[in-house]
mmCIF file as gemmi writes it, N, C-alpha and C atoms, coordinates in Angstrom:
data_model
loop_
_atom_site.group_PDB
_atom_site.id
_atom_site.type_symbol
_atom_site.label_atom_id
_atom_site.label_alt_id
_atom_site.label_comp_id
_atom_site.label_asym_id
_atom_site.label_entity_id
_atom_site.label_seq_id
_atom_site.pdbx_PDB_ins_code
_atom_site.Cartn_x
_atom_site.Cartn_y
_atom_site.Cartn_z
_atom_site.occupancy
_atom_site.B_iso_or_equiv
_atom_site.pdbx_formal_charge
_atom_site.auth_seq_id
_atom_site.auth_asym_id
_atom_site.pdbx_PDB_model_num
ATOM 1 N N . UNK Axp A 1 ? 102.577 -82.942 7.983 1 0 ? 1 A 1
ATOM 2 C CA . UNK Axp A 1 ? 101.269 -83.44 8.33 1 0 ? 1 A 1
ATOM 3 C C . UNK Axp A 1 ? 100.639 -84.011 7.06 1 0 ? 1 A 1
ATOM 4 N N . UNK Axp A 2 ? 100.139 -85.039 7.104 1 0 ? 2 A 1
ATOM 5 C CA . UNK Axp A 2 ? 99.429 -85.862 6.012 1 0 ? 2 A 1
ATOM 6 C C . UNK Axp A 2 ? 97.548 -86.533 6.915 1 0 ? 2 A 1
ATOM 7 N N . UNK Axp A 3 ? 97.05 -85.74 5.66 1 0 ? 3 A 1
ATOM 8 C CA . UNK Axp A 3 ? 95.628 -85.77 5.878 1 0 ? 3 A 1
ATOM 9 C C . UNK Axp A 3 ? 95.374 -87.263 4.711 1 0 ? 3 A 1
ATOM 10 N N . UNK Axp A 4 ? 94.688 -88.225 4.794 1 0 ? 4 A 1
ATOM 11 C CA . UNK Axp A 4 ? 94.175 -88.846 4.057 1 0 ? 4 A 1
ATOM 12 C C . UNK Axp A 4 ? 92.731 -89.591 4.588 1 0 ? 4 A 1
ATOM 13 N N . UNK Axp A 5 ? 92.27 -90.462 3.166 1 0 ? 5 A 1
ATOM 14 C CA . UNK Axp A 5 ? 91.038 -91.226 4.014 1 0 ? 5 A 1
ATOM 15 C C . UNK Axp A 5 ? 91.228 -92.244 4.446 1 0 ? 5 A 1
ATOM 16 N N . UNK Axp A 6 ? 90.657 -93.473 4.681 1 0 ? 6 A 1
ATOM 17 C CA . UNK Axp A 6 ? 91.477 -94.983 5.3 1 0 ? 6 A 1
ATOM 18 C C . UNK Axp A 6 ? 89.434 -95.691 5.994 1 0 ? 6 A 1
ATOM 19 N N . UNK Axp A 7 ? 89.007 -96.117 4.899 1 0 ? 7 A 1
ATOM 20 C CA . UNK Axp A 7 ? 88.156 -97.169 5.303 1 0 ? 7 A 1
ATOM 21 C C . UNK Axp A 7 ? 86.623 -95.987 5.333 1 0 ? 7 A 1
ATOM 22 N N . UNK Axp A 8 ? 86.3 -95.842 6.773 1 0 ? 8 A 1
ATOM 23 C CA . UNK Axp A 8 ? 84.97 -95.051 7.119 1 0 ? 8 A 1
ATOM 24 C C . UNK Axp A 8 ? 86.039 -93.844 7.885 1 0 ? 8 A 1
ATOM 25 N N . UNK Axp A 9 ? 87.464 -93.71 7.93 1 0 ? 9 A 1
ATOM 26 C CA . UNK Axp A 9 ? 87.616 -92.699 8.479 1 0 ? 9 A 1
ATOM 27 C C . UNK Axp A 9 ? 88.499 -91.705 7.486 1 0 ? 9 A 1
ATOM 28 N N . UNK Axp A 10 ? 88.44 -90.724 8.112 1 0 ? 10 A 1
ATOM 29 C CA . UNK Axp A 10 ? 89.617 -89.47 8.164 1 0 ? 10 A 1
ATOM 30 C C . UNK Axp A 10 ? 90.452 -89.277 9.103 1 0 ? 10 A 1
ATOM 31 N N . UNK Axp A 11 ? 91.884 -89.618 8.947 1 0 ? 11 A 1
ATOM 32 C CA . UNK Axp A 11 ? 93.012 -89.615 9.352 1 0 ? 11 A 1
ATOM 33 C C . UNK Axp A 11 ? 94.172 -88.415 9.167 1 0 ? 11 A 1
ATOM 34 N N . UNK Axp A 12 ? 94.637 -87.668 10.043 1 0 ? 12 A 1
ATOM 35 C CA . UNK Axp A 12 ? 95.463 -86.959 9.761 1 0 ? 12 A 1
ATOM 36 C C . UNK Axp A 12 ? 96.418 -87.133 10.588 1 0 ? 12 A 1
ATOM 37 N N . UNK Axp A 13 ? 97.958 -87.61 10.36 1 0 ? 13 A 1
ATOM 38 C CA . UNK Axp A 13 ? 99.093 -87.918 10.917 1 0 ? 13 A 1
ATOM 39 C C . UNK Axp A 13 ? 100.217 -86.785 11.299 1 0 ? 13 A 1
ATOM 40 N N . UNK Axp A 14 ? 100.756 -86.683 12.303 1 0 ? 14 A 1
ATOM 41 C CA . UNK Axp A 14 ? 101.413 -85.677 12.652 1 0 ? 14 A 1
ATOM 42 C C . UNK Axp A 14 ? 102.747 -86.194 12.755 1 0 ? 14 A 1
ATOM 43 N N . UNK Axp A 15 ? 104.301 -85.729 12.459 1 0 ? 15 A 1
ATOM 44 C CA . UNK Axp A 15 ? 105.027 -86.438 12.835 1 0 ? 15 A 1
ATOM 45 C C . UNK Axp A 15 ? 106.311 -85.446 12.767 1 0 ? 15 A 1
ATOM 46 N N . UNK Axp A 16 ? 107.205 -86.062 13.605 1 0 ? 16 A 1
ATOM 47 C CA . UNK Axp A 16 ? 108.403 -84.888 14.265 1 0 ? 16 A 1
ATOM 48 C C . UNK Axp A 16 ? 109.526 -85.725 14.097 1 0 ? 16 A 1
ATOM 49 N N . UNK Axp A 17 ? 110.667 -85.201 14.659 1 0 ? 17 A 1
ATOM 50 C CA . UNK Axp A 17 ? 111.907 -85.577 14.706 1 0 ? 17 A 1
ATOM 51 C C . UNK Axp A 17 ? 112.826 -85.088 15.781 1 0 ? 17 A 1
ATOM 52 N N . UNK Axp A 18 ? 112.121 -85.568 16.996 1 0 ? 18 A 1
ATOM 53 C CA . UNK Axp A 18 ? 112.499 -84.787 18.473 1 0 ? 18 A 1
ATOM 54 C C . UNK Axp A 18 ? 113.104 -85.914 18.688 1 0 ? 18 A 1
ATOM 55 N N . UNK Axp A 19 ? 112.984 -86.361 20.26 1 0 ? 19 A 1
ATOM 56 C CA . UNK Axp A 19 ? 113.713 -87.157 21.056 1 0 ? 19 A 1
ATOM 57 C C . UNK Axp A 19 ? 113.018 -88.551 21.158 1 0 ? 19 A 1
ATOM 58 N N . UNK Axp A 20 ? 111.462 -88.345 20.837 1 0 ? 20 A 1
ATOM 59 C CA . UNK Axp A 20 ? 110.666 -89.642 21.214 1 0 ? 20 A 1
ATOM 60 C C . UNK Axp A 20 ? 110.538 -89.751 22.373 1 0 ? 20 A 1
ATOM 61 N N . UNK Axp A 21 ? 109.552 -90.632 22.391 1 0 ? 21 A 1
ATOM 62 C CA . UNK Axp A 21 ? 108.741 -91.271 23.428 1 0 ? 21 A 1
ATOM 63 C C . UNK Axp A 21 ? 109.605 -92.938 23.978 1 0 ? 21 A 1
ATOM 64 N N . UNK Axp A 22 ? 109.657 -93.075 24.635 1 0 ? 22 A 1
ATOM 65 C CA . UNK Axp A 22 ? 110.034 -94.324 25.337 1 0 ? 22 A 1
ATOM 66 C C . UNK Axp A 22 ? 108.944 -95.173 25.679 1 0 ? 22 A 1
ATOM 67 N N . UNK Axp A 23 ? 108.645 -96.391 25.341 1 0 ? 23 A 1
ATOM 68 C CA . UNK Axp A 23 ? 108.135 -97.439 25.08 1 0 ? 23 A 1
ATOM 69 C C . UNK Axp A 23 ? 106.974 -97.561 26.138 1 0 ? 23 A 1
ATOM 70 N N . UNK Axp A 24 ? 107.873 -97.525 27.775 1 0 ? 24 A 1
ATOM 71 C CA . UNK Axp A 24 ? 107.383 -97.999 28.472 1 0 ? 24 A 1
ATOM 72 C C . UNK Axp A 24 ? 106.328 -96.19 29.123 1 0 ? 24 A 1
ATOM 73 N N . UNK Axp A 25 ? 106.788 -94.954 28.647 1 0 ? 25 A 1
ATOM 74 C CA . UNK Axp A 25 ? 105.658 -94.114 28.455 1 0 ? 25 A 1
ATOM 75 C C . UNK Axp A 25 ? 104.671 -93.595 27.781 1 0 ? 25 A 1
ATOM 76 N N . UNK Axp A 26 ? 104.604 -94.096 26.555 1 0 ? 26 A 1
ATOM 77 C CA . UNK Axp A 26 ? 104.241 -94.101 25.813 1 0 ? 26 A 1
ATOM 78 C C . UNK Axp A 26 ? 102.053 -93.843 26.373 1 0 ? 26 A 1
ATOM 79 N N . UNK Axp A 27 ? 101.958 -95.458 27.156 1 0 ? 27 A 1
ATOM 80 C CA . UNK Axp A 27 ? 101.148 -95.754 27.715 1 0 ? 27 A 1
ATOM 81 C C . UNK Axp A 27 ? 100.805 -94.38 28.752 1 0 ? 27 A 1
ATOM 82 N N . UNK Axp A 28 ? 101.218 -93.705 28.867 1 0 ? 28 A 1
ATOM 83 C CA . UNK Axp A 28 ? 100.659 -92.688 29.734 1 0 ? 28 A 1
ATOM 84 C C . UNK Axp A 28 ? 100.729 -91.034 29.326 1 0 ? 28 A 1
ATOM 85 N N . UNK Axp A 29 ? 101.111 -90.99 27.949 1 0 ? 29 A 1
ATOM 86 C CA . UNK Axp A 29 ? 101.53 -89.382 27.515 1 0 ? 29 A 1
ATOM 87 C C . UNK Axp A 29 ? 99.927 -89.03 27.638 1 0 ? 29 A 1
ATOM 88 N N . UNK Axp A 30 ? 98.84 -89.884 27.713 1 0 ? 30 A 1
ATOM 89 C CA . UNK Axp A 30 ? 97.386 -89.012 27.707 1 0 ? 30 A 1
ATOM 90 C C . UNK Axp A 30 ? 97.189 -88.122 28.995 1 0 ? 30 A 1
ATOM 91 N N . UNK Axp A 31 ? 97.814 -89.164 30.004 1 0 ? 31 A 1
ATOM 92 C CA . UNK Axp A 31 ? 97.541 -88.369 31.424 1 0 ? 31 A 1
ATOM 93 C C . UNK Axp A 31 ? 97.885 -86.744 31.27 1 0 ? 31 A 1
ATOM 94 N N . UNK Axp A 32 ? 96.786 -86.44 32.341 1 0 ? 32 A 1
ATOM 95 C CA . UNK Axp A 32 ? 97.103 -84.673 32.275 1 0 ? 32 A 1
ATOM 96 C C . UNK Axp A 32 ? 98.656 -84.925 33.053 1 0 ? 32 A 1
ATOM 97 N N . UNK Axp A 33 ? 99.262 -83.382 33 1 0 ? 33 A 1
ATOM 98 C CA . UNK Axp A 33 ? 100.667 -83.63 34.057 1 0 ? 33 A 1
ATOM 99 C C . UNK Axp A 33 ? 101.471 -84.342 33.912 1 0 ? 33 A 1
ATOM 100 N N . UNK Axp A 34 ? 101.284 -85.342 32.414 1 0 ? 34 A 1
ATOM 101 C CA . UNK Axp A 34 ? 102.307 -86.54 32.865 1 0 ? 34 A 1
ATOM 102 C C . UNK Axp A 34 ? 103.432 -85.878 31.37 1 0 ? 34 A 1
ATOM 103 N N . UNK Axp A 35 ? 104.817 -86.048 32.409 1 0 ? 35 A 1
ATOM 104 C CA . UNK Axp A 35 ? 106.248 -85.869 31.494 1 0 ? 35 A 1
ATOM 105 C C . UNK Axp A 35 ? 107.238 -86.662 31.575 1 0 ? 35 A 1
ATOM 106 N N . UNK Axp A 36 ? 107.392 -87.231 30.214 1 0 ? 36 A 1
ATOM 107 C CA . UNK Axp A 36 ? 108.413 -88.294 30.546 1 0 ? 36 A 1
ATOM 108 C C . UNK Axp A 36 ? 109.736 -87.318 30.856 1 0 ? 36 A 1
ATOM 109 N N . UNK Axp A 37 ? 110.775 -88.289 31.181 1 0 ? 37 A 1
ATOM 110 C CA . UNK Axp A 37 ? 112.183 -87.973 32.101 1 0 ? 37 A 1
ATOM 111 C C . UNK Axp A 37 ? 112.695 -87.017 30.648 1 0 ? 37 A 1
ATOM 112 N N . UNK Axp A 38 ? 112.642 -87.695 29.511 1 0 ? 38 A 1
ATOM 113 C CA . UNK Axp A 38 ? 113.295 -86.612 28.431 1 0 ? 38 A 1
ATOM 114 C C . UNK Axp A 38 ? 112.99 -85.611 28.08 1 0 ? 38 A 1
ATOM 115 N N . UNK Axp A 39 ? 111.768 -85.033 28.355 1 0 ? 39 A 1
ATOM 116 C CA . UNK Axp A 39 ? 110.926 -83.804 27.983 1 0 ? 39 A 1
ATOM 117 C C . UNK Axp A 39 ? 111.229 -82.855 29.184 1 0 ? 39 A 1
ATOM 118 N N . UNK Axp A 40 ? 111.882 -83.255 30.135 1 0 ? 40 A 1
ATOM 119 C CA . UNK Axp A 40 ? 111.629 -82.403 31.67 1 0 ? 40 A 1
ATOM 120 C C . UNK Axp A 40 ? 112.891 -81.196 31.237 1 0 ? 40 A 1
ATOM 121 N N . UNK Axp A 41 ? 113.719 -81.206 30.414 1 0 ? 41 A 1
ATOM 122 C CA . UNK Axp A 41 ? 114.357 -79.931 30.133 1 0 ? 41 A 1
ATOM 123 C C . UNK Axp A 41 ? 113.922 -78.918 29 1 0 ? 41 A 1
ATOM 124 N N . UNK Axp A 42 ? 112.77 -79.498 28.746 1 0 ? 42 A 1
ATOM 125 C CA . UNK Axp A 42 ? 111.672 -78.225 27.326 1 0 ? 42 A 1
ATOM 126 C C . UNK Axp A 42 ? 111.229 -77.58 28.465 1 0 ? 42 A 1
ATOM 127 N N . UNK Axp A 43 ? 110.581 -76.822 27.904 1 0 ? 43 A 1
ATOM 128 C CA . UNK Axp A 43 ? 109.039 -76.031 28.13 1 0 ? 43 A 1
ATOM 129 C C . UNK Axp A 43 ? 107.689 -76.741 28.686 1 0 ? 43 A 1
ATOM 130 N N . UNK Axp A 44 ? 107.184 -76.699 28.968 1 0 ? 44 A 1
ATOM 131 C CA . UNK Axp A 44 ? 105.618 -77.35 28.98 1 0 ? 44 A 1
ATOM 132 C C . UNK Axp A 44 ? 105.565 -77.853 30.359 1 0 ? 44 A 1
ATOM 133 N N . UNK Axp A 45 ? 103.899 -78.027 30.117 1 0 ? 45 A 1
ATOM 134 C CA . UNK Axp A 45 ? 102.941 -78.863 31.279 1 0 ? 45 A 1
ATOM 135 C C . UNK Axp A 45 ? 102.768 -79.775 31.517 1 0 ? 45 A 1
ATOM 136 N N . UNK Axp A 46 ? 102.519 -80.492 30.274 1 0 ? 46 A 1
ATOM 137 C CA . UNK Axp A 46 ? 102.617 -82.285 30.562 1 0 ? 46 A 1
ATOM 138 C C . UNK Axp A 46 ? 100.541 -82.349 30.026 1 0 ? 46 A 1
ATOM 139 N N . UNK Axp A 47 ? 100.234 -81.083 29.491 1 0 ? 47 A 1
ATOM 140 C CA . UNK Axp A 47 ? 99.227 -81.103 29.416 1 0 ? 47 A 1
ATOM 141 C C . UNK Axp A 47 ? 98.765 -81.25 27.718 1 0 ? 47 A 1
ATOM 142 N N . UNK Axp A 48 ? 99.677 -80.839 26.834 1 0 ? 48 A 1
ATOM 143 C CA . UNK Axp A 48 ? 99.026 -81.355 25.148 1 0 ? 48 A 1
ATOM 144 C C . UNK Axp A 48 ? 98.64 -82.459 24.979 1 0 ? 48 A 1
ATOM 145 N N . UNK Axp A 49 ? 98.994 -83.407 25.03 1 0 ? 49 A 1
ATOM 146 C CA . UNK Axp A 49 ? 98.705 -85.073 24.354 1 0 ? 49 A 1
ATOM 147 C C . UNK Axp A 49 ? 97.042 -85.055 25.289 1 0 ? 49 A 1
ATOM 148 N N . UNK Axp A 50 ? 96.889 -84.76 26.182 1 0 ? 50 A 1
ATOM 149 C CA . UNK Axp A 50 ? 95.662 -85.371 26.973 1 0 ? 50 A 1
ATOM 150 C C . UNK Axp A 50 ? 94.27 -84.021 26.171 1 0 ? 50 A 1
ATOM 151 N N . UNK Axp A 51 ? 95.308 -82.847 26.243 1 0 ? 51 A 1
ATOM 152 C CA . UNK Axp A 51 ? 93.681 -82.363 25.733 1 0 ? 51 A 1
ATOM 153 C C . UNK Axp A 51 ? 93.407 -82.739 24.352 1 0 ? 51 A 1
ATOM 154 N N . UNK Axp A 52 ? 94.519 -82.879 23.609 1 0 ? 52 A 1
ATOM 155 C CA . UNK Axp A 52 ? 94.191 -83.586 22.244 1 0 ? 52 A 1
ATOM 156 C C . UNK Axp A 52 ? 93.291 -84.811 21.933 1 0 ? 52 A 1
ATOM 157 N N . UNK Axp A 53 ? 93.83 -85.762 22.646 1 0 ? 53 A 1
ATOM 158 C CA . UNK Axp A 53 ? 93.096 -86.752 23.41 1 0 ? 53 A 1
ATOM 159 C C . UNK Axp A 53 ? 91.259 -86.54 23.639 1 0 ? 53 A 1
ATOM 160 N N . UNK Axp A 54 ? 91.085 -85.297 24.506 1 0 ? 54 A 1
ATOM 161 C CA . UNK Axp A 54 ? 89.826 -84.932 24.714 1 0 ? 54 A 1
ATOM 162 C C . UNK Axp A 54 ? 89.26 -84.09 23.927 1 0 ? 54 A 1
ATOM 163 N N . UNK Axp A 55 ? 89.573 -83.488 23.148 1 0 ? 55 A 1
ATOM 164 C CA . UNK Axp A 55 ? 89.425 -82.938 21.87 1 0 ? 55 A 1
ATOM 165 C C . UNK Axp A 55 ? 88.683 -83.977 20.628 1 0 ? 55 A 1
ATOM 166 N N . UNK Axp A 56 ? 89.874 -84.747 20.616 1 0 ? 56 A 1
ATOM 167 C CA . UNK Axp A 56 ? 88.938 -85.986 19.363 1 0 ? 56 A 1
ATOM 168 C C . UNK Axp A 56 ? 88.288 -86.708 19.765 1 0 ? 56 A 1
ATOM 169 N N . UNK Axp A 57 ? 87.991 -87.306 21.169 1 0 ? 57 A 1
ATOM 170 C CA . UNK Axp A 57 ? 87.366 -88.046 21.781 1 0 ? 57 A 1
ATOM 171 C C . UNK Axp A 57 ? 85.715 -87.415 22.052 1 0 ? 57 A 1
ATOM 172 N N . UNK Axp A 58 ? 86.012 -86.087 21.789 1 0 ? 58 A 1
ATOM 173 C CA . UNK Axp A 58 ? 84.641 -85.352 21.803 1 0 ? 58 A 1
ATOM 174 C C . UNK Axp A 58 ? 83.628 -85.168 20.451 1 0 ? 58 A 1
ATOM 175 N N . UNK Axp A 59 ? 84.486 -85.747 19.302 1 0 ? 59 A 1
ATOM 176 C CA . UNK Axp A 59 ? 84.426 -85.896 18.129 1 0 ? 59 A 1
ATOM 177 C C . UNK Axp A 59 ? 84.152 -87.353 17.347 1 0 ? 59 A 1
ATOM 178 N N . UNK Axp A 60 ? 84.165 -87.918 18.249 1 0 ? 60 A 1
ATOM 179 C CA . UNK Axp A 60 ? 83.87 -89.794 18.136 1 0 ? 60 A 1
ATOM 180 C C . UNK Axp A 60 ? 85.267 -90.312 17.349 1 0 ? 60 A 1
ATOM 181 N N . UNK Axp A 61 ? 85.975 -89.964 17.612 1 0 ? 61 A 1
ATOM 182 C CA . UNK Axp A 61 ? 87.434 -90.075 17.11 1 0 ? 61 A 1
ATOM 183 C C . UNK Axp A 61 ? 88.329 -90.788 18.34 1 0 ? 61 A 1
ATOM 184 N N . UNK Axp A 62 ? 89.534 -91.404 17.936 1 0 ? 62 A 1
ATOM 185 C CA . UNK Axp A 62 ? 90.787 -91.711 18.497 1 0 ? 62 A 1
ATOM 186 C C . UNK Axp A 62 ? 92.225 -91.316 18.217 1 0 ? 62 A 1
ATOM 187 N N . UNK Axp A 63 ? 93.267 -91.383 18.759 1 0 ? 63 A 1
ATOM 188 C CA . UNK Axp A 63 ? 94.65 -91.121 19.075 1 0 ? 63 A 1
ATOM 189 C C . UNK Axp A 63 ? 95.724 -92.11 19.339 1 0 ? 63 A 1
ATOM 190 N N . UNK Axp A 64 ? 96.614 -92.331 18.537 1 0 ? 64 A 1
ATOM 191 C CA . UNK Axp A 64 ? 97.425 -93.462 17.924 1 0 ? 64 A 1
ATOM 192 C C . UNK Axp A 64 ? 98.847 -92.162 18.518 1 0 ? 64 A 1
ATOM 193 N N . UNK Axp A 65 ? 99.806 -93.349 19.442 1 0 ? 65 A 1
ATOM 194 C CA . UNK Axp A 65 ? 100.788 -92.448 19.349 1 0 ? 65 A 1
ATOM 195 C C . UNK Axp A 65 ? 101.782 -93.827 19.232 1 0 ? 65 A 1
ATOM 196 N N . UNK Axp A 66 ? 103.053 -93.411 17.969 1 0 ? 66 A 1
ATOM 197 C CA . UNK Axp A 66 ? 104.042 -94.417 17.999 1 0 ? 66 A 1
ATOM 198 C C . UNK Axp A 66 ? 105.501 -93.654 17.704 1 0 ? 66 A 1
ATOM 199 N N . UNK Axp A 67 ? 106.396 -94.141 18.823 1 0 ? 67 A 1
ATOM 200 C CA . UNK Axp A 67 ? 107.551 -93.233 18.771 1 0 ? 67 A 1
ATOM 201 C C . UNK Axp A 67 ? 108.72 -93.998 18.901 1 0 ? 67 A 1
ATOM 202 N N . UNK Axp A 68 ? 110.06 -93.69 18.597 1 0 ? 68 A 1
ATOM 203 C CA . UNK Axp A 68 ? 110.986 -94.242 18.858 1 0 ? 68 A 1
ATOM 204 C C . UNK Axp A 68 ? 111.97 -93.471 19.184 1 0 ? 68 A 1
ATOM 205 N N . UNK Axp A 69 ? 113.214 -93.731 20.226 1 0 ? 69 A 1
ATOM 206 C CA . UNK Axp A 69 ? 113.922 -93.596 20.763 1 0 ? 69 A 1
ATOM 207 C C . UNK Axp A 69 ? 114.693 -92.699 20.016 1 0 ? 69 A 1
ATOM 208 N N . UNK Axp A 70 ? 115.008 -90.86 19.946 1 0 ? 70 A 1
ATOM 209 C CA . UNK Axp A 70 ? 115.738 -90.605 19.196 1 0 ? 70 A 1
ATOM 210 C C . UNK Axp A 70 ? 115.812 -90.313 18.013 1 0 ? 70 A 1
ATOM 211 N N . UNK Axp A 71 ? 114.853 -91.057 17.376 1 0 ? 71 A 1
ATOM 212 C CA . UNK Axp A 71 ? 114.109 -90.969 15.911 1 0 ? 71 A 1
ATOM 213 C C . UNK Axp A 71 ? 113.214 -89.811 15.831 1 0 ? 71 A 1
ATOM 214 N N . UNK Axp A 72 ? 111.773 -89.982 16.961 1 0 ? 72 A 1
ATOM 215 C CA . UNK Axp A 72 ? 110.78 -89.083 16.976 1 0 ? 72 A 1
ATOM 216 C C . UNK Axp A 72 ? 109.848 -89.456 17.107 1 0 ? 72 A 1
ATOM 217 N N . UNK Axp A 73 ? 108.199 -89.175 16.629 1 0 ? 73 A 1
ATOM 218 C CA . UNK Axp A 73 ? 107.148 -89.586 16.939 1 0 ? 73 A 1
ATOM 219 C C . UNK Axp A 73 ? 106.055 -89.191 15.954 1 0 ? 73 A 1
ATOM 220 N N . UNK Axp A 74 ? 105.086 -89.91 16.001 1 0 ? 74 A 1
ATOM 221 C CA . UNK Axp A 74 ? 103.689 -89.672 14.91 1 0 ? 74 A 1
ATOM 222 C C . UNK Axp A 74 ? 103.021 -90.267 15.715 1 0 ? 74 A 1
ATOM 223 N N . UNK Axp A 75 ? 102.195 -89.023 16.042 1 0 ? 75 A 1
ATOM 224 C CA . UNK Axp A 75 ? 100.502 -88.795 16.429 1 0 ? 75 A 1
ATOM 225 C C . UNK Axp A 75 ? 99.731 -89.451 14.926 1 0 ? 75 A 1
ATOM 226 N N . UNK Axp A 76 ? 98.633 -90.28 15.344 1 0 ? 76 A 1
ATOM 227 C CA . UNK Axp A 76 ? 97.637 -90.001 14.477 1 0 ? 76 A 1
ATOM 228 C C . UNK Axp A 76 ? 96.265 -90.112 14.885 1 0 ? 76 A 1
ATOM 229 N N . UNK Axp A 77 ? 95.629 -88.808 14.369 1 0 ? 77 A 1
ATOM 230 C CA . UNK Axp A 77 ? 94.303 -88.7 14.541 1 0 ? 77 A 1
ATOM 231 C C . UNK Axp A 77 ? 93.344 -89.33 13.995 1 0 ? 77 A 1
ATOM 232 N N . UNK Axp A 78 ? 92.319 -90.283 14.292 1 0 ? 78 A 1
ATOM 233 C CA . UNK Axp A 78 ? 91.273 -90.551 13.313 1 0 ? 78 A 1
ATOM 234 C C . UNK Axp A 78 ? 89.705 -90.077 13.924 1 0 ? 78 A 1
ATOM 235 N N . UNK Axp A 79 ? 89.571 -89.973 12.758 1 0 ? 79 A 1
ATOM 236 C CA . UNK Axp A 79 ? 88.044 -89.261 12.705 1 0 ? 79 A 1
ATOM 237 C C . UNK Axp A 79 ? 86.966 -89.993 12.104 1 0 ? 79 A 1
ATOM 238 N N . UNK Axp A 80 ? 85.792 -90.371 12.14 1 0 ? 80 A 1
ATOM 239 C CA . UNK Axp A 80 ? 84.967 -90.761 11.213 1 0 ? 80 A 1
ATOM 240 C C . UNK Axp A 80 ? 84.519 -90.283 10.563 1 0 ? 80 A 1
ATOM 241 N N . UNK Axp A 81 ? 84.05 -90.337 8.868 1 0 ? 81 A 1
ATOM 242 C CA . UNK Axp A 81 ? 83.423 -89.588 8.146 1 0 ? 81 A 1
ATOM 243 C C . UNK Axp A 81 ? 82.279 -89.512 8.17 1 0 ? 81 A 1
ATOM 244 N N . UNK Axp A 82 ? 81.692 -88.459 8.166 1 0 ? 82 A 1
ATOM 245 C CA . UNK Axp A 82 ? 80.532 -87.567 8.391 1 0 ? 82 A 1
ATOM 246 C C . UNK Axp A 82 ? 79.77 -88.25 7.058 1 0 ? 82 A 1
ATOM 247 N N . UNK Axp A 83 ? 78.543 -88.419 7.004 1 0 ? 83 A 1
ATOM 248 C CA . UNK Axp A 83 ? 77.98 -89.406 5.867 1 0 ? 83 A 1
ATOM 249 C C . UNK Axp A 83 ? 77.079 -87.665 5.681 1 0 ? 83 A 1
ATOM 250 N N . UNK Axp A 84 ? 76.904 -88.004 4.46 1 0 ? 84 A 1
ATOM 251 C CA . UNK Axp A 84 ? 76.52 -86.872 3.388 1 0 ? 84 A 1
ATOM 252 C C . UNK Axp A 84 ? 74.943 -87.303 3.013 1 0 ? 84 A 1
């Protein structure tokens, strides 16, 4: 995980070395319930990416997801900085 700053925000990047995301789901890992075809032999709900999602979104923040086939994936969070 790599925390840095980037402009007016705070960014912290998450990144793995699983199976990835496929292109054409990519567009929908926010949905609650939603599992792509490669994830259906883990564990889980289909429910992390969306509350994360609603989590930073409650925070005036956004969610960047870019993955590749096999390679893996990086989440990134951005946040705005809080003015002092």
């Amino acid at each position: 995980m790599n925390v840095f700053e980037k402009d007016a925000h705070v960014l912290c990047e998450i990144q793995d070395t699983g199976c990835g995301i496929s292109a054409e789901d990519i567009p929908r890992v926010f949905l609650r319930f939603f599992r792509g075809d490669r994830s259906r032999a883990t564990q889980g709900n289909g429910l992390g990416l969306s509350l994360v999602q609603a989590f930073v979104k409650a925070h005036s923040g956004s969610v960047i997801v870019k993955s590749v086939l096999n390679k893996g994936t990086i989440v990134i969070l951005s946040f705005p900085k809080l003015l002092q």
